[in-house]
C-alpha positions as CSV (number, residue, x, y, z in Angstrom):
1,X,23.7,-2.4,1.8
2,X,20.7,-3.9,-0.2
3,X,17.4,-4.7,0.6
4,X,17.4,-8.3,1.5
5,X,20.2,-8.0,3.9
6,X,18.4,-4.9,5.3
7,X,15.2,-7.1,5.8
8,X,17.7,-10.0,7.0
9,X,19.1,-7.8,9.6
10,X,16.3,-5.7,10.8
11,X,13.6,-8.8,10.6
12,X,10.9,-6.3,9.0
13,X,9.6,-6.9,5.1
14,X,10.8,-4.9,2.2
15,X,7.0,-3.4,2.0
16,X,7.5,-2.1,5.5
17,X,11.4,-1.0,5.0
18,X,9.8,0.9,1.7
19,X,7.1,2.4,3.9
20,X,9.2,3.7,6.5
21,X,11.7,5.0,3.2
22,X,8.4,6.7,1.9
23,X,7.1,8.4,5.4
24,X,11.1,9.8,5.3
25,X,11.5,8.0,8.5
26,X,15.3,6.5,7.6
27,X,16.8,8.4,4.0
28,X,19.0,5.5,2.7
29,X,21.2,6.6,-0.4
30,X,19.2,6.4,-3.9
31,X,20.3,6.0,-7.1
32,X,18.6,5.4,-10.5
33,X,19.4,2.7,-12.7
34,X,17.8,1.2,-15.6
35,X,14.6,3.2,-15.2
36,X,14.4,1.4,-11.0
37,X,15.2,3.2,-7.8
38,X,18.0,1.7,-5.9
39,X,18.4,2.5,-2.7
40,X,21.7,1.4,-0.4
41,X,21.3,1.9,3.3
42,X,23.9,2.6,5.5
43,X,25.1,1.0,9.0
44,X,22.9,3.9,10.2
45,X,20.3,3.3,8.6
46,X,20.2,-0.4,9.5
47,X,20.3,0.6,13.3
48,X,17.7,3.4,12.7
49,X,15.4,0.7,11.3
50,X,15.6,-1.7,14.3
51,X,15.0,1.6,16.4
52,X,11.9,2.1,14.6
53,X,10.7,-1.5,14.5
54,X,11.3,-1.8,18.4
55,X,9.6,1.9,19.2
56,X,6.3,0.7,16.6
57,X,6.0,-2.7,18.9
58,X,6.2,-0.4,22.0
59,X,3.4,1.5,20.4
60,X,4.4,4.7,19.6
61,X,3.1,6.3,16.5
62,X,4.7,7.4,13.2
63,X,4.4,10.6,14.1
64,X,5.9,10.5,17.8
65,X,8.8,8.5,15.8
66,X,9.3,11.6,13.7
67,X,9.5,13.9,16.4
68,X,12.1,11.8,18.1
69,X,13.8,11.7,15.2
70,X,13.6,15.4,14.9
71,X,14.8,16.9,18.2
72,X,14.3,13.6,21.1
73,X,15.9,15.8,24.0
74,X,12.8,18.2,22.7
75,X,10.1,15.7,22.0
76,X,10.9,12.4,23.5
77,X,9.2,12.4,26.6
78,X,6.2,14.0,25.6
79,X,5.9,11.1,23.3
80,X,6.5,8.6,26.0
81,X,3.7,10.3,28.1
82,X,1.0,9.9,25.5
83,X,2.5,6.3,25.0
84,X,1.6,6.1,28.8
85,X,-1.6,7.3,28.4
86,X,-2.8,5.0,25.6
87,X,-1.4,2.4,27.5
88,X,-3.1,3.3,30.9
89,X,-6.3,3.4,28.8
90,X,-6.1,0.4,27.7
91,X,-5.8,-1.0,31.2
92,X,-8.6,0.6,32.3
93,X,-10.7,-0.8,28.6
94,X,-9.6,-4.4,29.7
95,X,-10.3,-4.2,33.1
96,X,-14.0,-3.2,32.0
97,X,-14.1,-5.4,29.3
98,X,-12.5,-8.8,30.3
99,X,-15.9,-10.2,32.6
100,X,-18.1,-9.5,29.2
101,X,-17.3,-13.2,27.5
102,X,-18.1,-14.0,24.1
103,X,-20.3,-17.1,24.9
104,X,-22.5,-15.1,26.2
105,X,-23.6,-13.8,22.4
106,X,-24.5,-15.7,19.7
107,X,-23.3,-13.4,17.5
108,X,-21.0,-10.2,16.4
109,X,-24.0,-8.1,16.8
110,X,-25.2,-9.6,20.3
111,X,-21.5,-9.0,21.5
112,X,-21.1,-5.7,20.4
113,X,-24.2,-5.1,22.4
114,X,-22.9,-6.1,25.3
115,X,-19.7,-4.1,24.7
116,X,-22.1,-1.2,23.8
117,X,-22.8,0.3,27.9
118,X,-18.4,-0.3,28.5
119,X,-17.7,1.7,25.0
120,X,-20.3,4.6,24.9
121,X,-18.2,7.8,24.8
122,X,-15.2,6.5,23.3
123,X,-14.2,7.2,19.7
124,X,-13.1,5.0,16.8
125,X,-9.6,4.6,16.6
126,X,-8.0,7.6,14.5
127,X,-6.9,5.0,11.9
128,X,-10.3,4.0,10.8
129,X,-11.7,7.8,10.4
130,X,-8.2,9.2,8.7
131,X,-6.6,6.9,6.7
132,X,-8.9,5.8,4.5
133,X,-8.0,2.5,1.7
134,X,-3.7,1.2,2.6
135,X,-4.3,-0.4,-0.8
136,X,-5.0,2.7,-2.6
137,X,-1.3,3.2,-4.1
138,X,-1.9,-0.3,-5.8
139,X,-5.5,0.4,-7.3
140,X,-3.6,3.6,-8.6
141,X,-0.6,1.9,-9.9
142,X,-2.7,-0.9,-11.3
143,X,-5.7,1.1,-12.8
144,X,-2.5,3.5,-14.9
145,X,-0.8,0.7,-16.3
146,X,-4.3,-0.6,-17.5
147,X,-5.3,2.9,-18.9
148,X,-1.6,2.6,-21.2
149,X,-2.1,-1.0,-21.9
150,X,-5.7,-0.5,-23.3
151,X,-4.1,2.9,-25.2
152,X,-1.2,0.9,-26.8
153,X,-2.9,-2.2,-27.5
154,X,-5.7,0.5,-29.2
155,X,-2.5,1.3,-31.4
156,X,-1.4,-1.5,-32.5
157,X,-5.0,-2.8,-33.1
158,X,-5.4,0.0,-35.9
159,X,-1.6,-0.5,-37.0
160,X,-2.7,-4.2,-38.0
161,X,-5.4,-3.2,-39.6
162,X,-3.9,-0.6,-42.1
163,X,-1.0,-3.5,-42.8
164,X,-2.9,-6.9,-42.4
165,X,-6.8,-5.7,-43.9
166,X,-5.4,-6.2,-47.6
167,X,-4.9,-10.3,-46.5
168,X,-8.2,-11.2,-44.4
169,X,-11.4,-10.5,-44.9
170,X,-12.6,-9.6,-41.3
171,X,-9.4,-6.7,-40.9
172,X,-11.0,-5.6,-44.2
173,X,-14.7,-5.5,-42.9
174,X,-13.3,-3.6,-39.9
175,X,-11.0,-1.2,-41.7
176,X,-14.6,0.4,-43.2
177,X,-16.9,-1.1,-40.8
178,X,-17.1,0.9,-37.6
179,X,-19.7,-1.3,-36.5
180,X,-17.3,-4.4,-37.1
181,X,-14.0,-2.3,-35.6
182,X,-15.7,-1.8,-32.6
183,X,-16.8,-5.1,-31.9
184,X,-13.7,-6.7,-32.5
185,X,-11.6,-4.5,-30.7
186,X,-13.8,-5.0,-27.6
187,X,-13.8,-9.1,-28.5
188,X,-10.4,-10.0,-28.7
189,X,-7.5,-6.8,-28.0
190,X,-9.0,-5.1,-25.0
191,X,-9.6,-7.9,-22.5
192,X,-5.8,-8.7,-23.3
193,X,-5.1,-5.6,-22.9
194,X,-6.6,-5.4,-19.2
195,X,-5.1,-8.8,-18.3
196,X,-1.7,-7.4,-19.1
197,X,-2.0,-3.6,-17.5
198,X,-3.4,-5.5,-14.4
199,X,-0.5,-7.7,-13.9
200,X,2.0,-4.9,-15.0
201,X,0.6,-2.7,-12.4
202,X,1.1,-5.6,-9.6
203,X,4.2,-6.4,-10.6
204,X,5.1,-2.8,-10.6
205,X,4.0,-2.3,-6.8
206,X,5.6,-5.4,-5.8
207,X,9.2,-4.5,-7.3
208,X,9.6,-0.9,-8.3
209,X,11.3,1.1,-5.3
210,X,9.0,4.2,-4.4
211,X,11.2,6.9,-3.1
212,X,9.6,10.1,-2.4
């Protein structure tokens, strides 16, 4: 089964289906063609992504998921204790918080003020001190391709030059005029060139399959 009927049957977006593929949540069949990953799920692995969608909306974590998915006679209760927990926390947050009304600030910082005396004690959520940038496989992706566009377009810059600096004057100035090469390199090829690796590098996260 393909991804758009997985996304059409599940109800979750090929970026999330391709997460839960990369955190080795669900292990759909993969097969390379034509340079691309393509990956064919499985009745099973249809049903083990509505599982998942339904137990992340609950509010369990990835990794109470995974030990489900491990051993669940082993792991599945502790993980719906903790669940309980958070849950029963959160009860207690709101029933703390829920008289503090935001007309009574002017602003974020006035509010947070107010929140300050309910929240002392309590930590950030794990999320914000762990995980750090969820856009950082795109600046990586993006920042390569640019690295290889500015390389090749480098390349062909100097291959026109030897062939072309015999038929214009300013290749011929910047054949023996480092001065001149530079600058024209830098003028014309190399903001191309990052135009191009940026795009390639987006299109590259949006369509190429990342399979782990």
């Amino acid at each position: 089964m393909k991804m758009k009927e997985v996304c059409a049957q599940t109800g979750l977006t090929e970026r999330a289906v391709r997460f839960y593929v990369q955190e080795k949540l669900v292990v759909p069949l993969a097969q390379r063609r034509g340079g691309r990953t393509w990956l064919d799920f499985s009745p099973a692995d249809v049903d083990r992504l509505k599982a998942i969608s339904t137990l992340r909306k609950a509010g369990f974590t990835l990794e109470e998921i995974r030990a489900m998915i491990e051993d669940f006679q082993k792991n599945a209760s502790g993980a719906a204790f903790a669940l309980r927990q958070r849950l029963q926390a959160a009860i207690e947050a709101y029933d703390k918080l829920r008289f503090t009304d935001t007309t009574q600030a002017n602003g974020l910082e006035d509010y947070a003020e107010l929140l300050e005396r309910e929240v002392k004690g309590r930590p950030i959520p794990e999320s914000d001190r762990v995980h750090g940038n969820p856009e950082g496989w795109l600046t990586g992706v993006e920042s390569f391709c640019m690295v290889w566009a500015v390389y090749f377009m480098f390349r062909l810059y100097v291959f026109l030059l030897d062939h072309f600096s015999d038929y214009s004057a300013l290749l011929q100035a910047a054949a023996w005029n480092p001065l001149v090469f530079v600058l024209l390199f830098v003028v014309i090829p190399l903001p191309i060139a990052l135009v191009v690796g940026s795009k390639l590098g987006k299109w590259f996260y949006r369509h190429v399959e990342y399979v782990p």
